[in-house]
C-alpha positions as CSV (number, residue, x, y, z in Angstrom):
1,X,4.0,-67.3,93.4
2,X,4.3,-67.3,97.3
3,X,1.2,-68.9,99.2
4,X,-1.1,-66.6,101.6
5,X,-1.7,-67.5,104.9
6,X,-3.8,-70.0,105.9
7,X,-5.6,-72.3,103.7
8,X,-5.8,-71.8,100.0
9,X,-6.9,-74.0,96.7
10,X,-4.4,-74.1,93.8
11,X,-4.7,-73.1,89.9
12,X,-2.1,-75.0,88.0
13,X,-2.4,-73.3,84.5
14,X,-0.1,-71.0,82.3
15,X,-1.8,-67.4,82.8
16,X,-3.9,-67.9,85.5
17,X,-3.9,-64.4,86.7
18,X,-6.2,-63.7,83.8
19,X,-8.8,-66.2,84.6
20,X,-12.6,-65.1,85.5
21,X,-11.8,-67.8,88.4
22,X,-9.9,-65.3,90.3
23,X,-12.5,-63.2,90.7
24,X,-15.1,-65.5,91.0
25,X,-13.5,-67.9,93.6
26,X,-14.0,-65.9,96.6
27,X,-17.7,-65.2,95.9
28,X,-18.1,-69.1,94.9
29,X,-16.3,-69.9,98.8
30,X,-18.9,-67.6,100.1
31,X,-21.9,-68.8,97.9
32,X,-20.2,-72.6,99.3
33,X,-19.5,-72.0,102.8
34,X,-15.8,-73.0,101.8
35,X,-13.1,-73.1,104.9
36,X,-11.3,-70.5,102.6
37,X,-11.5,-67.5,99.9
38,X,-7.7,-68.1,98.5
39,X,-7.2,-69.0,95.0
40,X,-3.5,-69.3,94.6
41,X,-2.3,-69.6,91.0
42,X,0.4,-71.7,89.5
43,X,2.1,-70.3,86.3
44,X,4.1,-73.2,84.3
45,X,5.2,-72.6,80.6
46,X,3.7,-75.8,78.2
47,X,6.2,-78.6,77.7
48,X,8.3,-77.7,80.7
49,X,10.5,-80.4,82.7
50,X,9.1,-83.0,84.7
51,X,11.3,-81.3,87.7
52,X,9.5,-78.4,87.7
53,X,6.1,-80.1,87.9
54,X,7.5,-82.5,91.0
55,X,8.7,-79.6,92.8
56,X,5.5,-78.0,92.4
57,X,3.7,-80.9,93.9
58,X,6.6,-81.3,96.6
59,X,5.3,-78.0,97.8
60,X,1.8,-78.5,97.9
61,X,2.3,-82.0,99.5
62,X,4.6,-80.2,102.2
63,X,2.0,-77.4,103.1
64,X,-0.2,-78.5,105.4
65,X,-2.4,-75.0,104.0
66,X,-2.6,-76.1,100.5
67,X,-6.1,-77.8,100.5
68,X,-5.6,-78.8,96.7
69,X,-5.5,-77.6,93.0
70,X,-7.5,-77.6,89.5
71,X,-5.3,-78.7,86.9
72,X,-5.5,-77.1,83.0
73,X,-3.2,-77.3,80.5
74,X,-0.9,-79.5,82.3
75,X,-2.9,-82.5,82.8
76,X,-0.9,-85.4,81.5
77,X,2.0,-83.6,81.9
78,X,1.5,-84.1,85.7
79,X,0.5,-87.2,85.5
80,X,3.3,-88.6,83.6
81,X,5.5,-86.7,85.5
82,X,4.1,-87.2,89.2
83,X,2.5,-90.3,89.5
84,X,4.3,-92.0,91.8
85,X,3.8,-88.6,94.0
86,X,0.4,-89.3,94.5
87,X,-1.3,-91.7,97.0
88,X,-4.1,-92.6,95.0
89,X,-5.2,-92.0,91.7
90,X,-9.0,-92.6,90.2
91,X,-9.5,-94.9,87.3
92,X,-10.6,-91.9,84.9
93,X,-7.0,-90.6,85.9
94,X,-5.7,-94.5,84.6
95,X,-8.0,-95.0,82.0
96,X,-6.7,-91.2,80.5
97,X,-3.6,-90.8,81.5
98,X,-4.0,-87.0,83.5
99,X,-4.9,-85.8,86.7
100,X,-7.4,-82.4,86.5
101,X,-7.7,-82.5,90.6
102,X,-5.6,-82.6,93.2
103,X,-7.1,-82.8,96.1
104,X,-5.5,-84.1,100.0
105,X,-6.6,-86.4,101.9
106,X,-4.8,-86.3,105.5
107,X,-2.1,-84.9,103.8
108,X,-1.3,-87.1,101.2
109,X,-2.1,-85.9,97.6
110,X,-5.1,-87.6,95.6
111,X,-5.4,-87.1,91.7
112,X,-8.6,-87.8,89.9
113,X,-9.6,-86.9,86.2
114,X,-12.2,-84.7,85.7
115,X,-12.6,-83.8,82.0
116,X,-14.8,-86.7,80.9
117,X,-17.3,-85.7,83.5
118,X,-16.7,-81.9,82.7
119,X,-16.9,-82.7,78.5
120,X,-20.5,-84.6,78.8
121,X,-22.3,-82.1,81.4
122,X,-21.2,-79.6,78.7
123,X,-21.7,-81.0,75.8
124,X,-25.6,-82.2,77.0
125,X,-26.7,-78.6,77.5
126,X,-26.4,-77.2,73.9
127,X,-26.1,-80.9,71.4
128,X,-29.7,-82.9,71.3
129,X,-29.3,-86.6,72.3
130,X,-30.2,-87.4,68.8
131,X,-28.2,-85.0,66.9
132,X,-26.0,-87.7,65.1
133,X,-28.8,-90.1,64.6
134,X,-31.0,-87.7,63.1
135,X,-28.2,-85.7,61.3
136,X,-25.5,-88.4,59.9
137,X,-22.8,-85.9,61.2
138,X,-19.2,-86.4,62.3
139,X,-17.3,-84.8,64.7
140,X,-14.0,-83.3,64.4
141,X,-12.1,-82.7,67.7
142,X,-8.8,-80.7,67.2
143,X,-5.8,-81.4,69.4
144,X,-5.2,-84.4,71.8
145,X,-5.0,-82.8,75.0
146,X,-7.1,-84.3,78.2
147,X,-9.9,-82.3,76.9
148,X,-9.8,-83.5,73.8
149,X,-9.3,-87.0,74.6
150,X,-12.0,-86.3,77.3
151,X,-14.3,-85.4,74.5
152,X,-13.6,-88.3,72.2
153,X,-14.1,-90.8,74.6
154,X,-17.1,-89.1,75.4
155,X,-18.3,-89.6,71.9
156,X,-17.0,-92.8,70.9
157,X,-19.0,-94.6,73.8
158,X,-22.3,-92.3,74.1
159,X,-25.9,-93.8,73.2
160,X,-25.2,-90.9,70.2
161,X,-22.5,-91.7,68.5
162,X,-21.2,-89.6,65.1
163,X,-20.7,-91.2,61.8
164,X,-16.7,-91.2,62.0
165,X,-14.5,-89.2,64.8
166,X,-11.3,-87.4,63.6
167,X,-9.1,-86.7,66.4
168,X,-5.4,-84.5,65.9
169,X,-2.7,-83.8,66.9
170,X,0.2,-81.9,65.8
171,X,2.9,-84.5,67.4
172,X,3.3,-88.2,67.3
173,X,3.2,-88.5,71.1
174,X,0.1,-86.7,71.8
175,X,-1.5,-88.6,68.8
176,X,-0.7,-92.0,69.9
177,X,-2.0,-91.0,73.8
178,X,-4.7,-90.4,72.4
179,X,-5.2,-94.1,70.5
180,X,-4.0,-95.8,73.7
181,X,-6.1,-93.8,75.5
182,X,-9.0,-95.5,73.5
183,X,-7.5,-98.7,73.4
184,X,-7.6,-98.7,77.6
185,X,-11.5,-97.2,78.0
186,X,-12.8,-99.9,75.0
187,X,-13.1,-98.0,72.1
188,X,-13.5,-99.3,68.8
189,X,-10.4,-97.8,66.7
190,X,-12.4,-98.7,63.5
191,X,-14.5,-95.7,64.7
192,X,-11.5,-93.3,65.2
193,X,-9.3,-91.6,62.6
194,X,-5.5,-90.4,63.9
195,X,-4.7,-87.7,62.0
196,X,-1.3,-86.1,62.5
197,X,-1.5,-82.1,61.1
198,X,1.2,-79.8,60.2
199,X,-1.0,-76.8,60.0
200,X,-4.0,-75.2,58.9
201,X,-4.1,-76.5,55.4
202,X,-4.4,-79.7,56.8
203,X,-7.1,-78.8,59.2
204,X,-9.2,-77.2,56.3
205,X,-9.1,-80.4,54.7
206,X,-10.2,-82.1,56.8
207,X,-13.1,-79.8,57.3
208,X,-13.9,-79.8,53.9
209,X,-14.7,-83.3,54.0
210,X,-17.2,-83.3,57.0
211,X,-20.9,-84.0,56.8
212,X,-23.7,-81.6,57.3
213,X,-24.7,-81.1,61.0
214,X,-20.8,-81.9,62.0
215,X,-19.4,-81.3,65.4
216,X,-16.0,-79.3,65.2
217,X,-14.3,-78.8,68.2
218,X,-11.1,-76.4,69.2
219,X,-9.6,-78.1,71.8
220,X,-5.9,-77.6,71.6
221,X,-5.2,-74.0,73.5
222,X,-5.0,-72.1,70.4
223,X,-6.9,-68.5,71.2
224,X,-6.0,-68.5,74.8
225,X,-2.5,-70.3,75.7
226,X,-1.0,-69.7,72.2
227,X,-1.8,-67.5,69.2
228,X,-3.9,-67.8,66.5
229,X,-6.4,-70.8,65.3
230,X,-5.7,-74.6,64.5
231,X,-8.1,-73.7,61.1
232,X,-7.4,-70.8,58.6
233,X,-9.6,-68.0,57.0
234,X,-10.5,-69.4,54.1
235,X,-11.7,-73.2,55.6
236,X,-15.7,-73.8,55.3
237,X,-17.5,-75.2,58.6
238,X,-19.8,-77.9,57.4
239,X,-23.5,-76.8,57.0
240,X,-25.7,-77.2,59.6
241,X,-22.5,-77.7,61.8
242,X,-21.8,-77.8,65.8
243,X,-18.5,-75.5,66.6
244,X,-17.8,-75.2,70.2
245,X,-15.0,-73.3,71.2
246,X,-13.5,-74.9,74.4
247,X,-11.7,-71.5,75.6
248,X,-13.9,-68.8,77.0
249,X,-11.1,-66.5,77.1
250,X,-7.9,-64.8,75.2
251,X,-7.7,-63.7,71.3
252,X,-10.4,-66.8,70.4
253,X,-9.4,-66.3,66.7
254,X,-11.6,-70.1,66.2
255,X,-14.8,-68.8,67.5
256,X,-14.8,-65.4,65.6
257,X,-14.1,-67.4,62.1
258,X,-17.0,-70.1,62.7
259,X,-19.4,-66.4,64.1
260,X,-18.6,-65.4,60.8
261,X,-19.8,-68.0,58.9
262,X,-22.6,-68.9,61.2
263,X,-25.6,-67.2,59.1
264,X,-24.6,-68.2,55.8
265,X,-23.4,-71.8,57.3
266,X,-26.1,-72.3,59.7
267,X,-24.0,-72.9,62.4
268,X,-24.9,-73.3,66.5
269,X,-22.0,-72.0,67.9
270,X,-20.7,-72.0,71.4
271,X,-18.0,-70.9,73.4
272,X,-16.4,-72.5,76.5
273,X,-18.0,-70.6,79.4
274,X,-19.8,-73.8,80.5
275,X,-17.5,-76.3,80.3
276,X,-15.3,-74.0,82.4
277,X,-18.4,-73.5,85.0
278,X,-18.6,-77.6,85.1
279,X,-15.0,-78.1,85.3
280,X,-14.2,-76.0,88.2
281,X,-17.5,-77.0,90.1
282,X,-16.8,-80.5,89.9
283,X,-13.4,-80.5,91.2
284,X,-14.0,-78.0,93.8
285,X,-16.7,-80.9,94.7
286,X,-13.7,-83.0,94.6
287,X,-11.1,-81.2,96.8
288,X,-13.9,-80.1,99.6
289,X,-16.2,-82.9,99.4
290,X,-18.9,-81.5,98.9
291,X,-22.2,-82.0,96.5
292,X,-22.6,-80.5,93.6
293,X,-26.0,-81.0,92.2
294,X,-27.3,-79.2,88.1
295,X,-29.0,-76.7,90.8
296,X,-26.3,-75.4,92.8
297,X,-23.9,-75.3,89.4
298,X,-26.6,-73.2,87.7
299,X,-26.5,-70.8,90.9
300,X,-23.0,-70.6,91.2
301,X,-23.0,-70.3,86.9
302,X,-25.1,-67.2,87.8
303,X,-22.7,-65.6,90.1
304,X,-19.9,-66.2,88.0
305,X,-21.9,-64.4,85.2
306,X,-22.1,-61.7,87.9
307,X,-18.4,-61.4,88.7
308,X,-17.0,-62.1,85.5
């Protein structure tokens, strides 16, 4: 779409126009003191050509306006695809592959990699810091997205760690990012299973097999960028079990299967309005240098709530 004028942050998603963020933005830039109340959203279809995510950059580089941009869906794609675009890069961004923010630094574009920041705030406020120790679970993180792979990481080198991690992935070159991905932050692969799925069926097995007071995790766009649910109706959650729901938004077919089994399963479940509050605070932190301390993320969480 065509930028306002003056200055204005980016949105690099798929269907951005239905994000909360466009309504909360302006009230957060208020809340913030922000030099500007533009959100400016970037609509690119999954899996599209590298040229279409350089010329995108090529255009935020060239406009002097464009302050920078919060990156979903398209994470490693613009990484893998824009790299040599960028002046710097962080060592998250190395380590995983993806760039989440894009921010400029006297003009010159600067990509960091915010999920593994975003994935642990989350994940602290609703799991205890013993949960695996005192529960034997596993976790189960479906699709290998930077979320995903954000997530695993998380878990494979916490204090906390579950009893085996099953990470998928419905193509080979998602699936083995996702090793190497591990391989370059020090993971021990005799912790990690790679399971390539075909479908639901294969999910549900998998489920099947978990232990009580398992982690299962819907990272992989299903209920918000695409239709439907990685799992089907008929799979069982394990007992006692963790489901988080990383979308906050759109048909969410995952989070109304585990709601429905979460009396007779005794299931905490969660959805991904938090992880979306920490992700966009920490890389507006990024792109206008500014703090962003658990107080001032709880306030603007609050006004969010408000405008949602």
């Amino acid at each position: 779409m065509s930028s306002p004028a003056g200055q204005h942050m980016g949105f690099v998603g798929v269907t951005t126009s239905s994000s909360s963020i466009m309504r909360v933005f302006p009230v957060w830039a208020e809340a913030l003191g922000l030099p500007t109340r533009s959100l400016v959203g970037h609509d690119v279809a999954p899996g599209s050509a590298p040229e279409v995510y350089r010329e995108l950059l090529g255009r935020m580089a060239a406009d002097p306006d464009h302050v920078g941009a919060l990156v979903t869906t398209h994470k490693i794609a613009v990484y893998r695809s824009c790299r040599d675009m960028f002046a710097e890069v962080d060592d998250l961004a190395r380590t995983f592959g993806e760039i989440s923010s894009i921010a400029k630094r006297d003009g010159r574009l600067v990509g960091a990699a915010k999920d593994p920041i975003t994935a642990r705030l989350a994940l602290e406020e609703f799991l205890p810091p013993d949960h695996f120790r005192r529960t034997g679970g596993d976790a189960l993180v479906l699709g290998s997205g930077g979320a995903g792979c954000a997530l695993t990481y998380t878990l494979a080198t916490g204090q906390d760690q579950p009893g085996r991690i099953v990470c998928t992935a419905i193509d080979e070159r998602s699936l083995r990012h996702h090793r190497e991905l591990h391989e370059r932050g020090g993971v021990d692969p005799a912790r990690v299973r790679y399971l390539l799925t075909s479908g639901p069926d294969d999910v549900d097995a998998v489920l099947g097999s978990l232990a009580p007071g398992s982690l299962v995790v819907n990272a992989t766009g299903m209920g918000k960028d695409l239709p439907g649910s990685p799992v089907s109706d008929a799979a069982r959650f394990p007992e006692d079990g963790v489901v988080w729901e990383f979308n906050y938004r759109g048909t969410l077919e995952f989070l109304h299967q585990a709601r429905a089994q979460q009396g007779e399963r005794r299931l905490s479940v969660h959805d991904g309005w938090r992880y979306f509050i920490h992700g966009w605070t920490q890389v507006i932190a990024d792109v206008f240098q500014i703090p962003m301390p658990s107080a001032t993320v709880d306030e603007l969480a609050g006004l969010a709530a408000a405008a949602r």
